[in-house]
C-alpha positions as CSV (number, residue, x, y, z in Angstrom):
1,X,-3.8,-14.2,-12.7
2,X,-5.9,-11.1,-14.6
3,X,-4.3,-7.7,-14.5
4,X,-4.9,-4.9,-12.7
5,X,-7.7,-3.1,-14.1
6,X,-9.5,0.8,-13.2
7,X,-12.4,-1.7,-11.5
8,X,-9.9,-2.6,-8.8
9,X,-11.5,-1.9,-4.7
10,X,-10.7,-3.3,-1.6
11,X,-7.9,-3.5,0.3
12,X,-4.5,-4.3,-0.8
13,X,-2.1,-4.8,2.0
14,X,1.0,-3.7,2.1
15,X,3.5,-6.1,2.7
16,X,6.5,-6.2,5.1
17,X,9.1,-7.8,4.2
18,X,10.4,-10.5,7.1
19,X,13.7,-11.1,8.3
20,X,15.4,-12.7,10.6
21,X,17.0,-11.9,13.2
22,X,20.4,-11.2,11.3
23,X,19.1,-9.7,8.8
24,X,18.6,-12.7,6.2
25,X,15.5,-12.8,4.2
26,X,13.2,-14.9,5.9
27,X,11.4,-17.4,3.2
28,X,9.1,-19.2,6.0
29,X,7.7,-16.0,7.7
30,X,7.1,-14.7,4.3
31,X,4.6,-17.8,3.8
32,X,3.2,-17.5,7.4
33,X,2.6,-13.5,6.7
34,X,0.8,-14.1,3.2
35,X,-1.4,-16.9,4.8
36,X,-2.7,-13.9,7.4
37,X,-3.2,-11.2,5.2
38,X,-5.5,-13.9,3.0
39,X,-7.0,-15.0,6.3
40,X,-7.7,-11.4,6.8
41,X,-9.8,-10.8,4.0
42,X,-7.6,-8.5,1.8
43,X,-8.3,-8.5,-1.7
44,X,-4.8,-8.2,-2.9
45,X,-1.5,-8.0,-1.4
46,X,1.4,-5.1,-2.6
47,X,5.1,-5.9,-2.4
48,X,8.6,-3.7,-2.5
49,X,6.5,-1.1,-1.9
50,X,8.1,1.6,0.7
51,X,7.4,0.1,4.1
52,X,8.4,-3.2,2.7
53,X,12.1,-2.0,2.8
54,X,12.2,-2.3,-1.1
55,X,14.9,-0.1,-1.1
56,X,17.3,-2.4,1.3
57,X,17.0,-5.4,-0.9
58,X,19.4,-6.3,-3.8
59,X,17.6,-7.1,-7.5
60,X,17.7,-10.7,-6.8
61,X,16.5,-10.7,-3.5
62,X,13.5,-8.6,-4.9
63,X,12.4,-11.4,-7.3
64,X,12.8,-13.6,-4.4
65,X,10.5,-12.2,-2.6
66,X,7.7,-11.5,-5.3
67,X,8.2,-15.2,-6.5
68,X,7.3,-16.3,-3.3
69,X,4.2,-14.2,-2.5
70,X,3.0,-15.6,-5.8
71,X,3.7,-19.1,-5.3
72,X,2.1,-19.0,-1.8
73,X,-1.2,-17.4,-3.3
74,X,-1.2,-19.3,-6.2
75,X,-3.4,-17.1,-8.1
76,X,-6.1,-16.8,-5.5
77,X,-5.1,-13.2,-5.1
78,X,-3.9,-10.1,-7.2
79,X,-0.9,-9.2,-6.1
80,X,1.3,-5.9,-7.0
81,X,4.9,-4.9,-7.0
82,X,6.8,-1.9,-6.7
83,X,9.2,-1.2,-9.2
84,X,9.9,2.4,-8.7
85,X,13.7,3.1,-10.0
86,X,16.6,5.9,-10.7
87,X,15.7,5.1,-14.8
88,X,13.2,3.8,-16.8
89,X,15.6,0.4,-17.9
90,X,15.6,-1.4,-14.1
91,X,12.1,-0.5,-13.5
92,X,11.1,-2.3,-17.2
93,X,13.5,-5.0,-16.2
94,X,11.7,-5.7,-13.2
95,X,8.2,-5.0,-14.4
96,X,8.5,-7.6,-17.1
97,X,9.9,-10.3,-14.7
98,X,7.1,-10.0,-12.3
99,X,4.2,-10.2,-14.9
100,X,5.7,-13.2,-16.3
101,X,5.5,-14.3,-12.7
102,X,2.0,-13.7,-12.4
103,X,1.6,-10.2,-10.8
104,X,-1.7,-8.5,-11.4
105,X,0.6,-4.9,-11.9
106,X,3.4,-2.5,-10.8
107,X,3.4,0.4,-8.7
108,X,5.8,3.3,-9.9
109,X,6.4,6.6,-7.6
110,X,8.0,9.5,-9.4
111,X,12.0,10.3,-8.6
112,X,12.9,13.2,-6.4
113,X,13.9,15.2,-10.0
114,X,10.5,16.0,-11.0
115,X,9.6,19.6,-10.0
116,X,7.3,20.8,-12.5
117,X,3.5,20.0,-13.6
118,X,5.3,18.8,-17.4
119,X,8.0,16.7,-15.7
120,X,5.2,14.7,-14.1
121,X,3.2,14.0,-17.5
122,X,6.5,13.4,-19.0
123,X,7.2,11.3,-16.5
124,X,4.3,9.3,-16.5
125,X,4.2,8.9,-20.2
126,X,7.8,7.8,-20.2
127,X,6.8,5.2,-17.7
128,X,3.3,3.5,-20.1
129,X,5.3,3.5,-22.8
130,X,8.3,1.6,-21.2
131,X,5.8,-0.8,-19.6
132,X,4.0,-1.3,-23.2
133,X,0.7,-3.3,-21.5
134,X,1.9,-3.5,-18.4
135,X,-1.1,-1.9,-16.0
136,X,0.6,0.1,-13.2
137,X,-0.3,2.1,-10.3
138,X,0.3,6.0,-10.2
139,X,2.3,6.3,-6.4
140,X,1.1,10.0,-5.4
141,X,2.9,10.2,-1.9
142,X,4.4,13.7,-1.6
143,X,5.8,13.6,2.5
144,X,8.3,11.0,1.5
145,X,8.9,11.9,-2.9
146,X,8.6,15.4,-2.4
147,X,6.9,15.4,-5.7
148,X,3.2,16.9,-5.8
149,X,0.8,16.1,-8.3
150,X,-1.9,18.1,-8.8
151,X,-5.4,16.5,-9.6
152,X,-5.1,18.0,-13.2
153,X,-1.9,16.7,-13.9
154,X,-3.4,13.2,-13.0
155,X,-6.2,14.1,-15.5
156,X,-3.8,14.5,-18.1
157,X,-2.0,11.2,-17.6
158,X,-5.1,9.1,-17.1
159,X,-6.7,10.7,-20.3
160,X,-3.1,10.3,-22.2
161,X,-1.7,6.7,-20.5
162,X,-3.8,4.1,-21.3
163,X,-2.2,1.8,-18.7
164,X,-2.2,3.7,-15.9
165,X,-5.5,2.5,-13.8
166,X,-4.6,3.0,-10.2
167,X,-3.9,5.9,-8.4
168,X,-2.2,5.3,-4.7
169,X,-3.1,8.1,-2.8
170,X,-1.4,9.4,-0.2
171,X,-1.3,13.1,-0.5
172,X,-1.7,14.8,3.3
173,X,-4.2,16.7,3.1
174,X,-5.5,15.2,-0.1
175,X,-9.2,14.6,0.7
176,X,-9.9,17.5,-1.7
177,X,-8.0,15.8,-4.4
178,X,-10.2,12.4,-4.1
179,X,-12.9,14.8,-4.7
180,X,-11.5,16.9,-7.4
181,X,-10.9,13.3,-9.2
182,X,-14.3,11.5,-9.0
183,X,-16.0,15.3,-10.1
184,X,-13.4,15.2,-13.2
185,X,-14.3,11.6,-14.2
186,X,-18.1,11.8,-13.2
187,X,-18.1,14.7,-16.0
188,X,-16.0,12.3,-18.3
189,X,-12.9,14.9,-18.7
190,X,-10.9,11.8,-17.6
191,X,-11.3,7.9,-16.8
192,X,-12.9,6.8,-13.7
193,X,-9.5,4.8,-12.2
194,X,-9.6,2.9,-9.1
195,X,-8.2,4.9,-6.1
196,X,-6.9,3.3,-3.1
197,X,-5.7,5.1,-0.2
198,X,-2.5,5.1,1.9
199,X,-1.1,6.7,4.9
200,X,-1.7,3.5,7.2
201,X,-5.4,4.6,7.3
202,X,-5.5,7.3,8.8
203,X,-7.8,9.1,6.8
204,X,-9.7,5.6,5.4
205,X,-13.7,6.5,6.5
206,X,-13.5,10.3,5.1
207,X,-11.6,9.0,1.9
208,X,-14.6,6.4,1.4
209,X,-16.9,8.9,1.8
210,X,-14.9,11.3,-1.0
211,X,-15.4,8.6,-3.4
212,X,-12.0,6.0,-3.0
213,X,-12.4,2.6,-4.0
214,X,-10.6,1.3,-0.9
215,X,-7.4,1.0,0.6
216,X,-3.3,0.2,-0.1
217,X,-1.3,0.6,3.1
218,X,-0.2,-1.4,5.9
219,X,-1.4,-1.7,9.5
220,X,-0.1,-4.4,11.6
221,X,-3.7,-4.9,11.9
222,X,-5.3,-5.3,8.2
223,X,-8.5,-6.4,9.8
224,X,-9.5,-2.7,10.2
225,X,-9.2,-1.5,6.5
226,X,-11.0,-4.7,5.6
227,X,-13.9,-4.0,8.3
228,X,-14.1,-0.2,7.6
229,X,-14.3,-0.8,3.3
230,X,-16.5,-3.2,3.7
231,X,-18.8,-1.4,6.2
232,X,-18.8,1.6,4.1
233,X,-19.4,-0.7,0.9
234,X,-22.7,-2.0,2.5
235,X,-24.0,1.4,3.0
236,X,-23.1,1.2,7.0
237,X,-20.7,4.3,7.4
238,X,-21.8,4.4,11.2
239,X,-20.1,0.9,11.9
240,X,-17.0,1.8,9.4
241,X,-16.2,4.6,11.9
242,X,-16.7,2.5,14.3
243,X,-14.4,0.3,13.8
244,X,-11.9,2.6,12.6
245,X,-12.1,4.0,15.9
246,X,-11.2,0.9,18.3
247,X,-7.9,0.8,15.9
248,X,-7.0,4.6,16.0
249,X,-4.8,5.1,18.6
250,X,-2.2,2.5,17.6
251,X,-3.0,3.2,13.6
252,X,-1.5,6.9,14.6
253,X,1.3,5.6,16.6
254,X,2.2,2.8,13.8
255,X,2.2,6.4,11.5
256,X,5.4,8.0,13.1
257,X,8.4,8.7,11.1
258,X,11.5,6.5,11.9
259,X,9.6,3.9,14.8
260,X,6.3,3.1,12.7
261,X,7.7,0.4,10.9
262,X,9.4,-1.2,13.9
263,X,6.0,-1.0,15.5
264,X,3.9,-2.9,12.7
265,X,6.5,-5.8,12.6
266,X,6.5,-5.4,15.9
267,X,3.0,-6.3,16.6
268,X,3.0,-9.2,13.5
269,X,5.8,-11.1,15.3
270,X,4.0,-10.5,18.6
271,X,1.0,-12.1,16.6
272,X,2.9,-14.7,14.9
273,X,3.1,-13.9,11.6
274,X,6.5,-13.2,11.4
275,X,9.5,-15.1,13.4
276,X,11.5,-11.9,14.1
277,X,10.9,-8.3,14.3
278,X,13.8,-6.9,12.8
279,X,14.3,-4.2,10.6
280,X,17.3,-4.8,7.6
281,X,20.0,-2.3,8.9
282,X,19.6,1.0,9.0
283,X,16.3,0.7,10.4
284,X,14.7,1.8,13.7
285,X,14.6,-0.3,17.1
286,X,12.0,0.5,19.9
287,X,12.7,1.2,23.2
288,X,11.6,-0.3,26.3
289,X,9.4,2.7,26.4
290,X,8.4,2.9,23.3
291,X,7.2,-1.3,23.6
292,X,5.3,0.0,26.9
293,X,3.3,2.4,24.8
294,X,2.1,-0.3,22.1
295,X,1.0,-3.1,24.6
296,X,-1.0,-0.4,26.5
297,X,-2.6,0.5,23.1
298,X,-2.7,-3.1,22.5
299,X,-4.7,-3.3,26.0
300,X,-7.1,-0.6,25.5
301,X,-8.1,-1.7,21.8
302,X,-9.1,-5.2,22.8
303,X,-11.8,-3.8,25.6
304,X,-12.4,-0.9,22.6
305,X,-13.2,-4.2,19.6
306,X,-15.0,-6.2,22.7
307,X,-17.3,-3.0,23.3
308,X,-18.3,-2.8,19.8
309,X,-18.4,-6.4,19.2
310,X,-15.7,-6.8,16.6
């Protein structure tokens, strides 16, 4: 598989990671979920990323599941892994063990220790040389690292890391800092990088139209990112927010702190791409309530896609 390079657009799905009902990982639903986001249209597929419970798994269960995304694609898609870590040795460790797998790249998020504009370039820097040619992606998500990053911070470690070529966004608000980023590069004070946005979507039509290359996030529903980026990629921003809009209501409701993730798996077990819906302890469970509200939104998007004719 090539790397990851700063040409990278599209959408990259983020992953759940199934299991079954007690908790075990689930080897089969994993194969069933990677043949949907492929027959979905993504252009890549992220792992151990944050909603993909990364942080519940032990080290061997997370080259468990990496190896088998990659063997199910076999190479037909780029696929990145999350290797944020405490210290710079476990996330090398695992870095080097999924490129030799065949990942395209790693995603790193800063630790909670990082306060300052210098701890973030050191940071950073820390992190390309540890990863030698290892292309990564830059994690900016403030609501759950409580690390900001401010565009010219970002500058700094694109001009000074050669393999950083990614930047996740998922700052809130942060469609100023798209902006601030493509004006910096278009002047050629830094590299033009890919940027790929986050926060389940939310924001994915505006962030097009600030300049982002596409999307890495989750939605139990991928085919909206893929129709909206490839709407607004064929010059049809009209349709883009179209679509966006027959998915909106349960895209904000998948968004909500503690449930959201119970929500997306959820609806993909509902779907049939994963066996079970269940969240590795502690994680969320939804009410009977909370079930009412999604199949109502489920309701109401089907007339909404039928309307528009997607």
């Amino acid at each position: 598989m090539a790397r990851l390079t700063e040409n990278a657009k599209g959408v990259y799905v983020i992953a759940v990671t199934p299991f079954t009902d007690d908790g075990a990982l689930d080897l089969g639903s994993i194969d069933s979920m990677v043949d949907f986001y492929e027959g979905a249209g993504v252009t890549g597929l992220t792992v151990l990323g944050q909603l993909g419970e990364a942080p519940k798994l032990t080290a061997e269960e997370s080259r468990i599941v990496v190896e088998r995304v990659l063997k199910r694609l076999d190479g037909r898609l780029p696929v990145v892994v999350g290797v944020s870590a405490p210290g710079l040795a476990p996330m090398r460790e695992l870095a080097e063990a999924v490129i030799g797998e065949g990942a395209a790249g790693v995603m790193v998020a800063p630790p909670w220790t990082v306060k300052t504009d210098d701890q973030a370039f050191a940071f950073y820097q820390s992190v390309g040389e540890a990863l030698g040619d290892t292309p990564f992606v830059l994690q900016d998500y403030p609501l759950t690292t409580n690390v900001t990053i401010a565009p010219k911070v970002i500058e700094r470690i694109v001009s000074e890391v050669p393999n950083c070529v990614m930047l996740k966004h998922e700052d809130w608000p942060g469609l100023a800092k798209i902006t601030a980023l493509r004006a910096a590069s278009d002047k050629g004070a830094m590299r033009r990088i890919s940027i790929l946005c986050g926060n389940g979507g939310l924001f994915l039509p505006e962030e097009m139209g600030r300049g982002a290359d596409g999307a890495m996030t989750g939605f139990c529903y991928p085919e909206m990112m893929v129709g909206v980026v490839a709407a607004y990629t064929a010059g049809n921003p009209d349709r883009a927010q179209d679509i966006f809009d027959a998915y909106l209501p349960l895209a904000r409701y998948e968004q909500q702190q503690g449930i959201g993730l119970a929500c997306r798996k959820y609806v993909l077990a509902k779907r049939g791409v994963i066996k079970s819906a269940t969240l590795r302890k502690p994680g969320a469970n939804l009410s009977a309530l909370d079930i009412a509200d999604v199949e109502r939104l489920l309701a109401r998007q089907a007339i909404r896609l039928k309307e528009i004719g997607a």
